[in-house]
C-alpha positions, 0 to 999 in steps of 0.5 A: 655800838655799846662797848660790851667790856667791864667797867668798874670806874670812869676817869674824866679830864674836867675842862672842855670834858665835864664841864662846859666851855663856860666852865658849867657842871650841867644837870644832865652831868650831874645825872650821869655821874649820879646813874654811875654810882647806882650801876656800881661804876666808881667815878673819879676826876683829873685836871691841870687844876689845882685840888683846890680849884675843883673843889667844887666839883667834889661835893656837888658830885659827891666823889668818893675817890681820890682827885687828881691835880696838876696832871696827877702831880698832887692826889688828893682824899675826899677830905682834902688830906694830900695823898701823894704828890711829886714836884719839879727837879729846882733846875727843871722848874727854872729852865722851864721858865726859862724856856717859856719867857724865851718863847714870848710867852707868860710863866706861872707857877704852881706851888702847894695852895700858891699860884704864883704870876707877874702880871695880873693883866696877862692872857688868861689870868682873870678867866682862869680865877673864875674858873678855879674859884681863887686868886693868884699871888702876884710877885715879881719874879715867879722864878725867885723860890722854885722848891716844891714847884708842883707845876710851871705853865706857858701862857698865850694866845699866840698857840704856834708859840705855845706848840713850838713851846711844847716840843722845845721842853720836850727836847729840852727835859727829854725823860725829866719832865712831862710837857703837854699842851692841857689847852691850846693856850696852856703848855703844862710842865710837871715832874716827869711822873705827873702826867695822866697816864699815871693817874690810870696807874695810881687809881688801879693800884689805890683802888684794886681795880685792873686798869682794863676796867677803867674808862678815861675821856678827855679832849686834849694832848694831856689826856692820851697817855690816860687813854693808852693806859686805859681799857677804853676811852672817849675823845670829846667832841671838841678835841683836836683830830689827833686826840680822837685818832687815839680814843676808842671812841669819840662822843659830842662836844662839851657844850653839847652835852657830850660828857653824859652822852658817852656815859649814857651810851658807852658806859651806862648802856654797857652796863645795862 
C-alpha cells in the first residue's frame, strides 16, 4: 500500500541501503534520486563514513543538502565547507579504546580528514579503503592524541564480540556517548549528540521542514533513532529482524534494488 502523508525530503543510510553490498550506486538508484528532485522531494545522506568517503556520492547525485558523516558527528555543505561538528569527550575516546582492545577487538580512530589504524593487515582495512576511496594512516598507538576524535570504531569478524562490545560501552558511557553496531563487524562510538536521529533534527531545523515530512531508510542499529524520529521509514531488505520490527515499512534487499524500489513504491507513488 503507498503511504498517502507528505514527503517533503528523504534521508537514506549509504552502506547495505543505497549502495549495494559491493558498494555500487546503481543506475536504476540513480534514476530514483533523479525522479525525487523532479517530484520537489529534497534528498539527502547520512553514514559512519567520513565526509570524505562519500565524496562521491555528492556529484553523481547532484545533493544539494547537507551530508551527514560519522553517524551525524560532522555535517558537511554541497562544497565541502564544515557546518557543524561534535567530538568525543578525550577521556570518552580513551575508555573506548580501552573497551574495544579488551574485547579482542581492533581500534580505529577517526579525527577530522584522518583515519587513524595500527595494523594495515587487520579485518576490514583494505575493504573499507576501496569502499571510502582514501588510505588510512597507519601509527603505532591510535590512542596516543585523542583531541577532536569525531569517532573510535571496534573491528572484527568475531560479531558475538562485537555485540557484547556494543552493550558494555552502552553501560560503560551510559548518556555520554553513542554506541551502535552501523555493521555487524563495525561497533561505532561517537559524541553522544552523534547519532542519526539527530541528523533528523538537524535537517528539519537547517531546512524548515517538520520532521513528520521527512522519510528515513537504512538497515542497521544505527538507523532506528532516525526512523523514531522520522514521519516514515524503510527498513531494507537485508536488515536484521529487529531493525524492520521498528520501520514502517520494509522494502527489497540492497543487491535487489531495494533502495529504488521503496522510492518508487512509497515515496514516488505518493507523491504521484
Amino acid at each position: 500500500m503507498v503511504d498517502k502523508r507528505k514527503i517533503s525530503l528523504v534521508l537514506a543510510d549509504v552502506d547495505g541501503t543505497l549502495v549495494t553490498e559491493k558498494k555500487v550506486l546503481t543506475n536504476r538508484a540513480q534514476e530514483a534520486v533523479r525522479r525525487l528532485r523532479e517530484a520537489g522531494i529534497r534528498f539527502a545522506i547520512t553514514s559512519g563514513r567520513p565526509p570524505l568517503g562519500m565524496a562521491m556520492l555528492l556529484d553523481a547525485l547532484r545533493l544539494d543538502t547537507p551530508t551527514a558523516g560519522f553517524n551525524g558527528g560532522l555535517f558537511i555543505a554541497p562544497d565541502s565547507t564544515i557546518l557543524e561538528q561534535k567530538t568525543l569527550p578525550v577521556d570518552v575516546a580513551a575508555r573506548s579504546i580501552e573497551l574495544i582492545r579488551g574485547h579482542g577487538l581492533d581500534a580505529w580512530v577517526y579525527r577530522g580528514n584522518d583515519w587513524l589504524i595500527s595494523n594495515a593487515d587487520a579485518p576490514h582495512v583494505i575493504r573499507e579503503a576501496w569502499t571510502v576511496k582514501f588510505t588510512p594512516k597507519v601509527v603505532a598507538d591510535v590512542g596516543v592524541d585523542l583531541q577532536d576524535v569525531a569517532k573510535v570504531v571496534g573491528v572484527s569478524d568475531d560479531l558475538d564480540r562485537v555485540q557484547r562490545c556494543e552493550a558494555d560501552a552502552r553501560a560503560a558511557f551510559g548518556a555520554r556517548a553513542t554506541a551502535n553496531r552501523s555493521q555487524p563487524y563495525y561497533l561505532d562510538i561517537t559524541n553522544k549528540d552523534a547519532n542519526k536521529g539527530a541528523v533528523v533534527d538537524y535537517l528539519s531545523r537547517h531546512l524548515a521542514l517538520p520532521a513528520a515530512e521527512i522519510a528515513t531508510i537504512g538497515d542497521q542499529p544505527t538507523d532506528v533513532p532516525m526512523f523514531k524520529r522520522s514521519g516514515f521509514s524503510i527498513a531494507m531488505g537485508n536488515a536484521p529482524p529487529e531493525v524492520k520490527a521498528e520501520a514502517s515499512a520494509v522494502t527489497d534487499s540492497c543487491n535487489d534494488e531495494g533502495f529504488a524500489k521503496a522510492m518508487e513504491r512509497f515515496i514516488l507513488g505518493s507523491a504521484a
